[in-house]
C-alpha positions as CSV (number, residue, x, y, z in Angstrom):
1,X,20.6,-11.3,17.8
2,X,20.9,-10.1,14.2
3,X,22.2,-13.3,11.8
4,X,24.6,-12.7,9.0
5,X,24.2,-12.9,5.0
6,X,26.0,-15.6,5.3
7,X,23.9,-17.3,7.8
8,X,20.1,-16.2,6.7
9,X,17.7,-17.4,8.2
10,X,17.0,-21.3,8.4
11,X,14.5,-22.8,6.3
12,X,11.1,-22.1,7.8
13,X,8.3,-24.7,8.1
14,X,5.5,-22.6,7.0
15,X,3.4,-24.1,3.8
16,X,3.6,-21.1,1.4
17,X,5.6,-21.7,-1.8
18,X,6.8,-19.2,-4.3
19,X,3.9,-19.5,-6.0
20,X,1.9,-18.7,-2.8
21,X,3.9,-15.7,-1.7
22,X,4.3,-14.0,-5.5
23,X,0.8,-13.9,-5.3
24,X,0.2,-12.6,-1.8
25,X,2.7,-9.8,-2.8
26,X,0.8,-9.0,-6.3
27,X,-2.3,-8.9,-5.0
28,X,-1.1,-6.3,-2.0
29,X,0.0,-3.7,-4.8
30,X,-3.1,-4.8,-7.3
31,X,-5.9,-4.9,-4.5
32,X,-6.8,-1.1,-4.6
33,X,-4.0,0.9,-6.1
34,X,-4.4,1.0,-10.1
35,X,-7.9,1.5,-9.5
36,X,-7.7,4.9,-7.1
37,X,-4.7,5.9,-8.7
38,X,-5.0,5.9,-12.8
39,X,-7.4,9.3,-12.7
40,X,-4.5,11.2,-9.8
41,X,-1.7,10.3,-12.2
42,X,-3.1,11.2,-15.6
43,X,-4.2,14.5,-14.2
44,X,-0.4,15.1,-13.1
45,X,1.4,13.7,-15.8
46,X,-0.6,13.2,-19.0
47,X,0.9,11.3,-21.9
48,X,4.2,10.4,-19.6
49,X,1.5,8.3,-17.0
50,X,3.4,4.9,-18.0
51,X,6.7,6.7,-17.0
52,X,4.9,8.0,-13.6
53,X,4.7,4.3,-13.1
54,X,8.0,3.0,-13.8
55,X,9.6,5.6,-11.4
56,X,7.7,4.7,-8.8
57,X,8.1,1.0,-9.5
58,X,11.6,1.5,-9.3
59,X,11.6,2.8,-5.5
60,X,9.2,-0.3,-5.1
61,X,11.4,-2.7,-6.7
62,X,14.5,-1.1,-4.6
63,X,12.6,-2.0,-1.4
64,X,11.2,-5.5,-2.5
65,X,14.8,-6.3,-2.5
66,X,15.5,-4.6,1.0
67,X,12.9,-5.8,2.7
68,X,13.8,-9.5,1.4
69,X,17.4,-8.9,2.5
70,X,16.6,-7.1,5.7
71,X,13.9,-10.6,6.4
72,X,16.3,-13.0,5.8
73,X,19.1,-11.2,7.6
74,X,17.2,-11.0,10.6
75,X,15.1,-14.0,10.5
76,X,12.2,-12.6,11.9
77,X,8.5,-11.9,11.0
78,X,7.2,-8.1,11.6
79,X,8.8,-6.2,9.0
80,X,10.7,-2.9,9.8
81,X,9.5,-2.8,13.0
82,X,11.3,-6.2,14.2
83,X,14.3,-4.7,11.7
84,X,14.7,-1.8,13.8
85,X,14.1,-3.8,17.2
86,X,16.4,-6.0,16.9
87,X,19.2,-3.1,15.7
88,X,18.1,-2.3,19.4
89,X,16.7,1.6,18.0
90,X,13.6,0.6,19.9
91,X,12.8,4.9,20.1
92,X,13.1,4.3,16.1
93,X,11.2,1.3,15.9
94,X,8.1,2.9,17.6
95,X,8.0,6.0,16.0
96,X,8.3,4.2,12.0
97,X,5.8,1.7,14.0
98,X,3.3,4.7,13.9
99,X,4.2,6.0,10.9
100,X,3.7,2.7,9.3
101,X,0.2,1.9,11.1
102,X,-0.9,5.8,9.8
103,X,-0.2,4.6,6.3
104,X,-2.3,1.5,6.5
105,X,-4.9,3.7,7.5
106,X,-5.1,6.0,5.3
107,X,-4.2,3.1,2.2
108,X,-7.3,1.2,3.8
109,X,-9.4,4.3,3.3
110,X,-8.2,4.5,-0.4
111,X,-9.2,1.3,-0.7
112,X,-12.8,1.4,1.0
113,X,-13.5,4.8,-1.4
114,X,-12.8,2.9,-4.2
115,X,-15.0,-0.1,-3.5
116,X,-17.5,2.2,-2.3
117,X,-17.4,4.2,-5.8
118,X,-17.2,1.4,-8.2
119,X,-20.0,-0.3,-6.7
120,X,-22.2,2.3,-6.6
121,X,-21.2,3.5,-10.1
122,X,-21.9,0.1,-11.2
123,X,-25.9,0.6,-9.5
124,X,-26.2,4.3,-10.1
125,X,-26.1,5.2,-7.0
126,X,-25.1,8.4,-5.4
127,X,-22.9,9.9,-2.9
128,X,-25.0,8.2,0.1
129,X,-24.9,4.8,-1.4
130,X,-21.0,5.3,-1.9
131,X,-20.5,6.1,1.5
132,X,-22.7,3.5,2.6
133,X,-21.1,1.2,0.7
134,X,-17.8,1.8,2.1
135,X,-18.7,1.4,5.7
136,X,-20.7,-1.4,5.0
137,X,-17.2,-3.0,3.4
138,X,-14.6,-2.3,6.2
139,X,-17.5,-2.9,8.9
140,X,-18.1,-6.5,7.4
141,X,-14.5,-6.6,7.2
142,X,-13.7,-5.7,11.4
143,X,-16.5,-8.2,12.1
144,X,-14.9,-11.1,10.4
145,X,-11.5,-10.4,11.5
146,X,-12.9,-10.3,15.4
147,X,-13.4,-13.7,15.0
148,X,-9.4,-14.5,13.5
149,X,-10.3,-15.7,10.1
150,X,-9.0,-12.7,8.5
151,X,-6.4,-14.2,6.4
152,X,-7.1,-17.1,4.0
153,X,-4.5,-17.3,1.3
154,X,-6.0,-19.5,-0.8
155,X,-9.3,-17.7,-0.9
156,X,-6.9,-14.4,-1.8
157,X,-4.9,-15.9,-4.5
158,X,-7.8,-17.2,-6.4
159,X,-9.2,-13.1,-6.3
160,X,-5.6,-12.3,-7.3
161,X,-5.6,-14.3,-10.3
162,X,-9.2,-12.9,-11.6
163,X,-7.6,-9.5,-10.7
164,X,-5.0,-9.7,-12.9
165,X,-6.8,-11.5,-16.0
166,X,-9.4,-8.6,-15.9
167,X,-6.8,-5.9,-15.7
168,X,-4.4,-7.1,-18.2
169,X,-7.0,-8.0,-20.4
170,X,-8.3,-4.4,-20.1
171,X,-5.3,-3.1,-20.9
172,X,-4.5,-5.6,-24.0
173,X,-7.5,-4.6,-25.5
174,X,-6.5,-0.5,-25.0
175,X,-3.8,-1.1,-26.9
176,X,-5.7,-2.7,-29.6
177,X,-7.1,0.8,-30.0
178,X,-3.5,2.6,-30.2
179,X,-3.7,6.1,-30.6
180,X,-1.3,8.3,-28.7
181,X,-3.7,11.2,-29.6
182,X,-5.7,9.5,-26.6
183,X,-2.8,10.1,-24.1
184,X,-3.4,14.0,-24.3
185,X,-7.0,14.1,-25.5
186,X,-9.0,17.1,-24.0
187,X,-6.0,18.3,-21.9
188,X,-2.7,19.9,-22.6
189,X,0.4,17.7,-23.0
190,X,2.2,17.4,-20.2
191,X,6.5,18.2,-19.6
192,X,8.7,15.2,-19.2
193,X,9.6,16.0,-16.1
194,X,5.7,15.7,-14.7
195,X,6.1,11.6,-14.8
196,X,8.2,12.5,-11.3
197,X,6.0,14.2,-10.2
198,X,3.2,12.2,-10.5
199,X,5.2,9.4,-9.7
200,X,5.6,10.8,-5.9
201,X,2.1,11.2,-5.9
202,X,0.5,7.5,-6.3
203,X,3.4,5.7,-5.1
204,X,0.9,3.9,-2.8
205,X,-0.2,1.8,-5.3
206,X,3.6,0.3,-5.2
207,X,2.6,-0.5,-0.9
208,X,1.3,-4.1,-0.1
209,X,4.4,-6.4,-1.1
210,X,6.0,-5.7,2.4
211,X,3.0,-7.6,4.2
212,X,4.4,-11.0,3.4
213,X,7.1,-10.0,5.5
214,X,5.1,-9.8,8.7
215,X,4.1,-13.7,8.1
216,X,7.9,-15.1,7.3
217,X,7.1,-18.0,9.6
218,X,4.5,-19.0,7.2
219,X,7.0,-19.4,4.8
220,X,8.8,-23.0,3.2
221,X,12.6,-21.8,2.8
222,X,12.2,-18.1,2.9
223,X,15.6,-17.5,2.2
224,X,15.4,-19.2,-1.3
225,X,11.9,-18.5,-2.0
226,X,11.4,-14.8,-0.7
227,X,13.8,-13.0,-2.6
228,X,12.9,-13.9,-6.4
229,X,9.5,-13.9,-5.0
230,X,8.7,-10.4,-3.9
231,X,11.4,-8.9,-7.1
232,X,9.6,-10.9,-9.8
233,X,6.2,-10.0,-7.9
234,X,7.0,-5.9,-8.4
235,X,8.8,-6.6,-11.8
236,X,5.2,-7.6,-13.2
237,X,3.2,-5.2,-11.1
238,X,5.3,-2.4,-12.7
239,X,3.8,-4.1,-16.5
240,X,0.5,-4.9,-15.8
241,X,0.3,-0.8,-14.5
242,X,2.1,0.3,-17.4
243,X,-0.3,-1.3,-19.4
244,X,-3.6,-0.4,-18.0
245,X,-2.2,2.8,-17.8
246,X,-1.9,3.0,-21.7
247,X,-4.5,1.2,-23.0
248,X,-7.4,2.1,-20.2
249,X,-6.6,5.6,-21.3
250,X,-6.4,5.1,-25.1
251,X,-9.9,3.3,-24.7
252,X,-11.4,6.8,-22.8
253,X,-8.9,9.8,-23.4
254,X,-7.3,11.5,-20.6
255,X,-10.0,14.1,-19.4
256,X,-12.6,11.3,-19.1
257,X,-10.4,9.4,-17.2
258,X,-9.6,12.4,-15.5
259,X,-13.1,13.8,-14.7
260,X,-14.3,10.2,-13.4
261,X,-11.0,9.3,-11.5
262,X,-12.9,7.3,-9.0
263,X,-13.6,4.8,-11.4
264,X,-11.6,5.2,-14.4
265,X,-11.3,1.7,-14.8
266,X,-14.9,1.4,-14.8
267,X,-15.3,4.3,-17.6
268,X,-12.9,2.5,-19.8
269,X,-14.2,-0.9,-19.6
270,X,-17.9,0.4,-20.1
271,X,-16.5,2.1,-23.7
272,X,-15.1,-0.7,-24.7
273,X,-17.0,-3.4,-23.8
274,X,-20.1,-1.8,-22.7
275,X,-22.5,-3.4,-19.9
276,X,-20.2,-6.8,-19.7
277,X,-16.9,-5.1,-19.8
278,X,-18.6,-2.7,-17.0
279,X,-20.0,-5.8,-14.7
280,X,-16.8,-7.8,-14.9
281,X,-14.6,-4.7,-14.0
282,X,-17.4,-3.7,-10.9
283,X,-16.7,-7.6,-9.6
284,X,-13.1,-7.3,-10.1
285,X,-12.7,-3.7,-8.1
286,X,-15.3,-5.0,-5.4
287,X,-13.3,-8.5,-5.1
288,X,-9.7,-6.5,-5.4
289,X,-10.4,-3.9,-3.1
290,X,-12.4,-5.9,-0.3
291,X,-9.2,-8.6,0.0
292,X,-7.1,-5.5,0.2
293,X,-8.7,-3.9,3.2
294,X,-9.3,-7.2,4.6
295,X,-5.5,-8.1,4.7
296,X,-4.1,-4.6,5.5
297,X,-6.9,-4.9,8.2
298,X,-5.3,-7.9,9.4
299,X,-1.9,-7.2,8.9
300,X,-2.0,-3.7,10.9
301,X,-4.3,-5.2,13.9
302,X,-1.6,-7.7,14.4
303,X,1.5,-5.1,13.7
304,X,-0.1,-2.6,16.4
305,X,-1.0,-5.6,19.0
306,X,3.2,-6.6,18.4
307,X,3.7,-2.6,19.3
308,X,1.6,-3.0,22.2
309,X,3.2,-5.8,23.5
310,X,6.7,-3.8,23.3
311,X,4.9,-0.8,25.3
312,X,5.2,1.6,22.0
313,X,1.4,1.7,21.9
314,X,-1.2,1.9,24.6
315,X,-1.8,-1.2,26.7
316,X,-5.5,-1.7,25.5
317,X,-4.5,-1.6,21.7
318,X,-2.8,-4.9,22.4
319,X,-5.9,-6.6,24.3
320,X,-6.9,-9.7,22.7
321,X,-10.4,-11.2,22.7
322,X,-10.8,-15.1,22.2
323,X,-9.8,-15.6,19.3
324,X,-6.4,-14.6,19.5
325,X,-7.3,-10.8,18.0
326,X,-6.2,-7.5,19.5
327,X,-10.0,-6.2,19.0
328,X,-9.7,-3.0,20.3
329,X,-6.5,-2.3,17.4
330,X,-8.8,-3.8,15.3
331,X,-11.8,-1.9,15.6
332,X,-9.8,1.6,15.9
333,X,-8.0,1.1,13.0
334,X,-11.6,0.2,10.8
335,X,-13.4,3.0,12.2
336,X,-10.7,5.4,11.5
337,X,-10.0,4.0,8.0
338,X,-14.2,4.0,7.3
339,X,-14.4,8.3,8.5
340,X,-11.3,9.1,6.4
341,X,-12.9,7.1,3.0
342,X,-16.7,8.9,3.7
343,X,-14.4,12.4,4.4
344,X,-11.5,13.1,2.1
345,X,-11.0,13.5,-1.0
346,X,-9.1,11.2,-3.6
347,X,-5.8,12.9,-4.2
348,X,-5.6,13.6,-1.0
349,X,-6.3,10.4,0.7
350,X,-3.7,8.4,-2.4
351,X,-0.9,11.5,-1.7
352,X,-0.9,11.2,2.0
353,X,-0.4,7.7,2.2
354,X,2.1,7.7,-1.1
355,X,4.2,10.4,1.6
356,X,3.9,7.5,4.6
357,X,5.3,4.6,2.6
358,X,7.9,6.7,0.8
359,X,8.9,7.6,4.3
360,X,9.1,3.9,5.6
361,X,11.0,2.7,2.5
362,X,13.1,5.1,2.8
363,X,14.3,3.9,6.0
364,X,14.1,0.1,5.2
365,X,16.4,1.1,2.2
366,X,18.8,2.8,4.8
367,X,18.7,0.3,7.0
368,X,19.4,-2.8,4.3
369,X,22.4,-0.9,3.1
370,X,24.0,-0.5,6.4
371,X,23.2,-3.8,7.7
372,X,23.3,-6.4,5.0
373,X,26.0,-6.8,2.4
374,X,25.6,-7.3,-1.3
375,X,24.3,-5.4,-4.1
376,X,24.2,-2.3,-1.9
377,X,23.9,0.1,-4.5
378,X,20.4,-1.0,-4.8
379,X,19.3,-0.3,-0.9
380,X,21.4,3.5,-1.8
381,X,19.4,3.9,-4.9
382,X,16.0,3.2,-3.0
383,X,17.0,6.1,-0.7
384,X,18.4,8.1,-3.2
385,X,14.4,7.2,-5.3
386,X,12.7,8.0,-1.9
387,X,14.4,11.1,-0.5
388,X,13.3,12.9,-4.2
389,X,10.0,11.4,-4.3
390,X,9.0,12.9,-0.4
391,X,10.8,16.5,-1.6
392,X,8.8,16.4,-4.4
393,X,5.6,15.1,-2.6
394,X,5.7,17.4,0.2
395,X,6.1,20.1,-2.4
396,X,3.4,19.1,-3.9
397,X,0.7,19.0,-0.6
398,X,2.3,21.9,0.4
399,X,0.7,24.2,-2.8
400,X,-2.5,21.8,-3.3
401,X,-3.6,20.6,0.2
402,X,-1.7,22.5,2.5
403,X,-4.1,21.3,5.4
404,X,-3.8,18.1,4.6
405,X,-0.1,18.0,4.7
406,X,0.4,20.2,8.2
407,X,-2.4,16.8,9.6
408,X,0.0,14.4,8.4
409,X,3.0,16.3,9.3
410,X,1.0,16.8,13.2
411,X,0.8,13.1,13.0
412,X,4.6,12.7,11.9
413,X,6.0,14.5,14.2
414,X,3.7,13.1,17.1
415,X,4.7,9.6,16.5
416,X,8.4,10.6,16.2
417,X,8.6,13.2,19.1
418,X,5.5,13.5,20.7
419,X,5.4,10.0,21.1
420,X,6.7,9.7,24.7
421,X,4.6,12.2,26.0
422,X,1.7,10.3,24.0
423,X,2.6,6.6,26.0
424,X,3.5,8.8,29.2
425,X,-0.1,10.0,29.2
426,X,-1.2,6.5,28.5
427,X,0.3,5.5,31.7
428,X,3.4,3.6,29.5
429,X,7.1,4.1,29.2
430,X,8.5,4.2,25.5
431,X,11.3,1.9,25.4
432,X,14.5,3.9,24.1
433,X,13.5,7.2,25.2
434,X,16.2,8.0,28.0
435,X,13.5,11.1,28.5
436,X,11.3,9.3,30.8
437,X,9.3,9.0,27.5
């Protein structure tokens, strides 16, 4: 049964703190976004990149707060897919289930091209070592998650911390160069209205902060610590990225950062720094973007063994070896994340995911301001943020990469009607479809 806002859930006897989960929920948006997504959103948005950043922070910070609500509410770990379960809209649950597993895929392959380019930029290498490089990460990544020791927290909030101190001290020392001249230089200036635009198409770098939410039993009191945690966690996000994003591109100007968007981080610290600037950025990526893969890794494995279980996925996905591991989810999801990071292209891989988390918050927003009371205004803004930003995105894929966009909309519209027919072939039933489905 659902609980009430005035009955959240009880205190739970997990051993995180705040201090544990602000940091679990910084480091999710951190780990790979600012460093995939600085070059997409400079190319859209020019001088108004800061503003690109706050718009989409603004969505994120709408559904920090939803997700903490809908947690709490519920009492439940799992995220939107336990939301939506226990609403009983177990045909909805499934079908945002896949949505949301299609996301982490594609995010992981973001995250895998971007260590795979920072590296090698850092050793010269070429294409082959990139791509070598990133199969090399989310293989070593699979192999330690087979054996359950995916998820250390400690171990992740000590890279966390270096994270942050390199990026923010990047960023610092950009703005120790202050020229606004920098913000346009080699391109045209861009229209106000562009920072929307290129808001809807790196709001991936907002996803991460809902993965805490799939371990609530691994919180101490989450219904005093998760609320301030995961708002406060997005509040600073949103400055360190407005930061980088002016002062990384003040140190290189906006084509450079443009023409090397895979590792415009990298090109900015090199300038200003030179080869220390450029080693201690390479170990902050390669550090930032293996935790990320490793915990989305371990996140989704254990989201689509939970889907499994309800019959929304294919038996075998849900199989679990030894150790506790549903290693068949586990090595799908790598593989599939590996191809797509050695495959696609950078805008396309950041846009398509931005589109599958815009979608899911949408509904988590939806969902907190139907079924939770207080401060509803901001669960209606979050819809309000995340119905423009798809329009917008969709527009957008739709003139630039219209393949790429009919894929994810196959996919889409597989996992919300196909999906029956899907299971049925699998030899499963899809709870909630009265179809037979």
């Amino acid at each position: 049964m659902a609980g009430t806002d005035g009955d959240q859930a009880d205190d739970g006897g997990g051993t995180l703190g705040f201090g544990g989960v602000w940091a679990l929920a910084a480091g999710g948006m951190v780990g790979g976004g600012i460093y995939t997504a600085l070059g997409v959103v400079v190319a859209v948005a020019g001088q108004w990149t800061w503003l690109a950043f706050t718009i989409s922070g603004a969505l994120a910070l709408a559904s920090a707060h939803s997700y903490a609500r809908l947690a709490n509410h519920f009492g439940r770990a799992g995220g939107a897919f336990e939301f939506l379960e226990e609403l009983g809209d177990d045909g909805v649950a499934g079908a945002l289930a896949w949505i949301l597993i299609i996301g982490y895929v594609l995010t992981m392959a973001v995250y895998a091209f971007a260590f795979g380019h920072y590296v090698a930029y850092a050793l010269h290498g070429g294409p082959w070592v990139m791509r070598a490089l990133a199969i090399g990460a989310v293989g070593a990544l699979v192999a330690l998650n087979f054996r359950g020791v995916g998820s250390v927290a400690l171990v992740e909030t000590v890279i966390v911390a270096g994270n942050l101190i390199v990026l923010v001290g990047l960023g610092v020392i950009g703005l120790t160069y202050w020229d606004p001249a920098q913000l346009v230089a080699g391109i045209a200036p861009r229209e106000p209205w562009s920072a929307f635009v290129g808001a809807a198409a790196i709001f991936m770098a907002y996803e991460g902060f809902q993965l805490i939410t799939y371990e609530l039993d691994e919180i101490r009191s989450p219904k005093r610590i998760l609320m301030p945690a995961l708002v406060s966690a997005v509040v600073f996000v949103i400055g360190v990225y407005v930061l980088v994003a002016l002062g990384a591109v003040m140190i290189a100007g906006a084509l450079p950062t443009i023409a090397d968007a895979q590792v415009a981080l990298s090109r900015a610290a090199d300038v200003a720094l030179g080869t220390p600037g450029l080693i201690a950025l390479t170990v902050a990526a390669a550090f930032a973007t293996t935790a990320a893969i490793n915990s989305t890794l371990f996140s989704t494995a254990k989201l689509a063994g939970r889907v499994a279980d309800a019959g929304q996925l294919p038996a075998a996905l849900g199989a679990r070896n030894r150790h506790g591991v549903p290693a068949r989810a586990l090595a799908g999801l790598g593989g599939l994340a590996a191809l797509l990071a050695i495959v696609g292209t950078l805008s396309t891989l950041v846009e398509a995911a931005s589109l599958a988390f815009v979608v899911t918050f949408g509904v988590v927003n939806a969902l907190a301001a139907r079924h939770t009371k207080g401060r509803r205004w901001v669960a209606w803004l979050g819809v309000a943020l995340a119905a423009l930003i798809a329009l917008v995105l969709t527009a957008r894929l739709a003139v630039l990469t219209p393949l790429a966009l009919a894929l994810l909309a196959g996919l889409i519209a597989l996992a919300t009607v196909g999906r029956a027919w899907f299971l049925r072939l699998a030899g499963r039933r899809a709870p909630g479809d009265d179809d037979g489905g």
